[in-house]
Each structure stands twice: as C-alpha cells, then as structure tokens.
C-alpha positions in Angstrom: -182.9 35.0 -125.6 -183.0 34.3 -122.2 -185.2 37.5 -121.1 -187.6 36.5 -124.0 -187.9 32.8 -122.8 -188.5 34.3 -119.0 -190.9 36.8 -120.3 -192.8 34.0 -122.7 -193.2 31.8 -119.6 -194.5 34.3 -117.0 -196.9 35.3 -119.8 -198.0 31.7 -120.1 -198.5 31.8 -116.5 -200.2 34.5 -117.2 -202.5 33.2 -119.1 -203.2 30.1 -117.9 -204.5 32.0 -114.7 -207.7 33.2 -116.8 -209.8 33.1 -113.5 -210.6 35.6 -110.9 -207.7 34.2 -108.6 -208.2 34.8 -104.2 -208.5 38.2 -105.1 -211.1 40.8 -106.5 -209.7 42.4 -110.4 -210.3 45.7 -108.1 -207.7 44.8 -105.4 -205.2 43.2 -107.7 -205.3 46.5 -109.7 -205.1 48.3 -106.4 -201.7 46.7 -105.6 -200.3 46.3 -109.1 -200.6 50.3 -109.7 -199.5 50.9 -105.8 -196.0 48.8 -106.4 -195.9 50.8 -110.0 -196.6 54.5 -108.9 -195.6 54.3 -105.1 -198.8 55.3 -104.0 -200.1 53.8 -101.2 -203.3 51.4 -101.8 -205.7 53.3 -99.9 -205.7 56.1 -102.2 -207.1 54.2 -104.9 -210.7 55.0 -106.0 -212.1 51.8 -108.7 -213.7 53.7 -111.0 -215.3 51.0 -112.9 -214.3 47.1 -113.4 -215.1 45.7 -116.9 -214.7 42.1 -118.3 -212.4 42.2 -121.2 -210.4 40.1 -123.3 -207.1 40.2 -125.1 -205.9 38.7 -128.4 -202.4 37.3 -126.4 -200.9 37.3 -123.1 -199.9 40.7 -123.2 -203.2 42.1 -121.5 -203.3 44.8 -124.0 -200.4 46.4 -122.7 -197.2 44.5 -123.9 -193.8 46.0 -124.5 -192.3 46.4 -128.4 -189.5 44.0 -127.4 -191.2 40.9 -125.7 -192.8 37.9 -126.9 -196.4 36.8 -125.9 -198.3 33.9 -126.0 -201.3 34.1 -129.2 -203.9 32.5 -126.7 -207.0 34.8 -125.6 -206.8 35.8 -122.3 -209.9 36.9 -120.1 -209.5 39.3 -117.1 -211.1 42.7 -116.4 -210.0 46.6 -117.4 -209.6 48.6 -114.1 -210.2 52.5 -113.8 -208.4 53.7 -110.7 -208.2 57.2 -109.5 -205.6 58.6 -107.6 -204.2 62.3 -106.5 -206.6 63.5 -109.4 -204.9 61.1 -112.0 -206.8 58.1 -114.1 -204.7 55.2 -114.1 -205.7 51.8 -116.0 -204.7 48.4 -115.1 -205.4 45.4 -116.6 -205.7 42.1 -114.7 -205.9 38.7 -115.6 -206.6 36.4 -112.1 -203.6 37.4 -109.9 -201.8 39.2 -112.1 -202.0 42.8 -113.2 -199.9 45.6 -115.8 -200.4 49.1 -115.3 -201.0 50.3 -118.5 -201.0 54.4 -118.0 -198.2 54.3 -121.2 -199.3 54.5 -124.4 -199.0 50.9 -125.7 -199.5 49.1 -128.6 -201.3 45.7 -128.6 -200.4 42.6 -131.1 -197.5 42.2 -133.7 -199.6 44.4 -136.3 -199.2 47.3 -134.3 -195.3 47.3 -133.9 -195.0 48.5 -137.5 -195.3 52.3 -138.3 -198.2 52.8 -140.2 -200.2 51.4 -137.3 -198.4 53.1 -135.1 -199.0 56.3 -137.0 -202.7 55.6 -137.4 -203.0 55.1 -133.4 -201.4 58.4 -133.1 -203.5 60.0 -135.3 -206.8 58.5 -133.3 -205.4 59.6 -129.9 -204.9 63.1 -131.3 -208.1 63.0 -132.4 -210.2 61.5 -129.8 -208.3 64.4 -127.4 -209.2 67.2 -128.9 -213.3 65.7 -128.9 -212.8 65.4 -125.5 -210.7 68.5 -124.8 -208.3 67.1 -122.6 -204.4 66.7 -123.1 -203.3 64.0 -125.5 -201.0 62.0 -123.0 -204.1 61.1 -121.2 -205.5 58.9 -123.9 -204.1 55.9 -123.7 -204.2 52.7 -126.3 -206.3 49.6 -125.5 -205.7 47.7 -127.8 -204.8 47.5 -131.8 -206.3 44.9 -133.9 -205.8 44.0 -137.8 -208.6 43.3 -139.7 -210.2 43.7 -143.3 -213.3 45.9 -143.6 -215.8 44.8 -146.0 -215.7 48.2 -147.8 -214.4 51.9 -148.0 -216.5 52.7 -145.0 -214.3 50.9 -142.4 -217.6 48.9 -141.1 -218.7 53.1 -139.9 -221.1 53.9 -142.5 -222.6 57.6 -142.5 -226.0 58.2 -144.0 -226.5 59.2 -147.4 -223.1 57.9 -148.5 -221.8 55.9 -151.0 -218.9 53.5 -150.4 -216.5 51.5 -152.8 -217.2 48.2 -152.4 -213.9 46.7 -152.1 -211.8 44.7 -149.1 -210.1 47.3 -147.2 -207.7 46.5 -144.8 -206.8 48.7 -141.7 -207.2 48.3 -138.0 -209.7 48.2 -134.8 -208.2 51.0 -132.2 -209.2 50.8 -128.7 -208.8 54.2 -126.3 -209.0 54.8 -123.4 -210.2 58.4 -121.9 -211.8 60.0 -118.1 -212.4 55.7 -117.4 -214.5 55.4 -121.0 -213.9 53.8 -124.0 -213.6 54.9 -127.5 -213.1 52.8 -130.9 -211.6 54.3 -133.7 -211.8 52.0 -137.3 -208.6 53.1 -140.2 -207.5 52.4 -143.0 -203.5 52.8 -144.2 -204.3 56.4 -144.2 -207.9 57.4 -142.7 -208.9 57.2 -139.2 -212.6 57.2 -138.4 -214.4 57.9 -134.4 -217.0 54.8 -134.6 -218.9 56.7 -131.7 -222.4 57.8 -132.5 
C-alpha cells in the first residue's frame, strides 16, 4: 500500500510538471537512459524528439503493478541511439522513463486478450520490417469502439458489417518510427498505408 501511495504521488508530480522544465526533452532523455543503461551521456545520438501525450501519468510506459494518475500528460517521445542500439524514452518536463521494455499502457491493456492482441501486432509489424521482434517496442494501448467491422481501416472494394466493434488502438515503436495497429478481440490490422 505504501509503494502504491509513493508511486501515485511521484506520478502526480509527474504530471503536474507538464512543461518543458530547465532542461531540453533531448537531455532529460539523455540522462534518464544514461543512469538506466550505464552508458555514459555522450554516447547518445537524439534521433528525433516528438510532442506526445499520454492517457495517465504513466508516460506510456508504466509497470503492471503500479497505480497512475487518469490525467493527460504532455511531454515528448525520445529516439536515442547508442552502441548501435535504439532506445526510447519518454519525458514529461524533468522527468523521464526509459521505455526499451515491452510495456503496456492503461488498465485495458493489463488483461490478456489485449495483451495477446499487442503481441500479435509486434509479431507482425517485425516481420514487415524484417527486424527481430524484441526491438518493437509498445507505445501505447488504447480501448476504444470502432464504428464497424473494419476497425476505422477500411480497404477498397470491401464490405463491412455495420456494427459497434470494440477492440484497441496499438502504438509501436520500430528503427525511431511509429506504427498503429487497430484490433478487435481477435484480429489485428497494420493501419499504415
């Protein structure tokens, strides 16, 4: 109880920080993936810094058994490259989480059809791509109902069932790009054209 209350507070803090803070997204990230990988800041290249925004305190890249705040919280996605390696971080003013671990974003996701579904999109997405699975890594996963059997992905010359479907938004991350995946309880559909 005590972790969660810690963990709930430094989130809050967290997001309450919402602005850029003294220092640049690109240096925060620098430092926050230094401490995490114990590779010295120098080494860092920013491969791109994008505004983003999360659906709770968790950045995007919370752990299964913590708590976060349901506020949206603004901040920027960081691509660093180090020793050959992509590494994301996600930063909110001063703060930063490293999020090169496959993670799942929001309560939703926790469960294990989601978490099946996410699996089934990084699968996917990897062999498009041709690299190894382990370097996709999850954004973020967001419920939501799609207004029919297309999953809001609608191929030409196709008929959908119009019916409420409900399923998920899946963010991934790949080589500092990313990639949106729509599914259902069972399909999962690349959005990319």
């Amino acid at each position: 109880m005590t972790v969660t209350l810690l963990a709930m507070a430094l989130c809050f803090v967290l997001a309450a920080a919402g602005g850029t803070g003294d220092r640049p997204p690109a240096q925060v990230a620098r430092e926050v993936a230094a401490k995490a990988l114990g590779i010295p800041e120098g080494q860092f290249q920013v491969k791109s810094v994008e505004p983003a925004e999360w659906p709770d305190s968790s950045l995007g890249c919370g752990s299964g058994n913590a708590n976060y705040l349901p506020v949206v919280t603004r901040g920027h996605r960081v691509v660093l490259e180090a020793n050959g390696k992509t590494h994301t971080v996600h930063v909110a003013g001063k703060y930063g989480v490293l999020c090169d671990r496959p993670r799942l974003g929001g309560r939703m996701a926790r469960n294990f059809a989601s978490a099946r579904l996410v699996e089934r999109a990084r699968q996917d997405l990897a062999a498009r791509l041709g690299v190894d699975p382990e370097t996709v890594q999850t954004g973020w996963v967001r419920p939501t109902v799609w207004p029919d059997a297309s999953l809001g992905c609608p191929k030409p010359d196709m008929v959908y069932a119009q019916v409420e479907t409900p399923g998920y938004e899946i963010e991934l991350e790949a080589n500092g790009k990313t990639y949106r995946y729509h599914a259902d309880q069972q399909r999962v559909v690349s959005c990319e054209e």
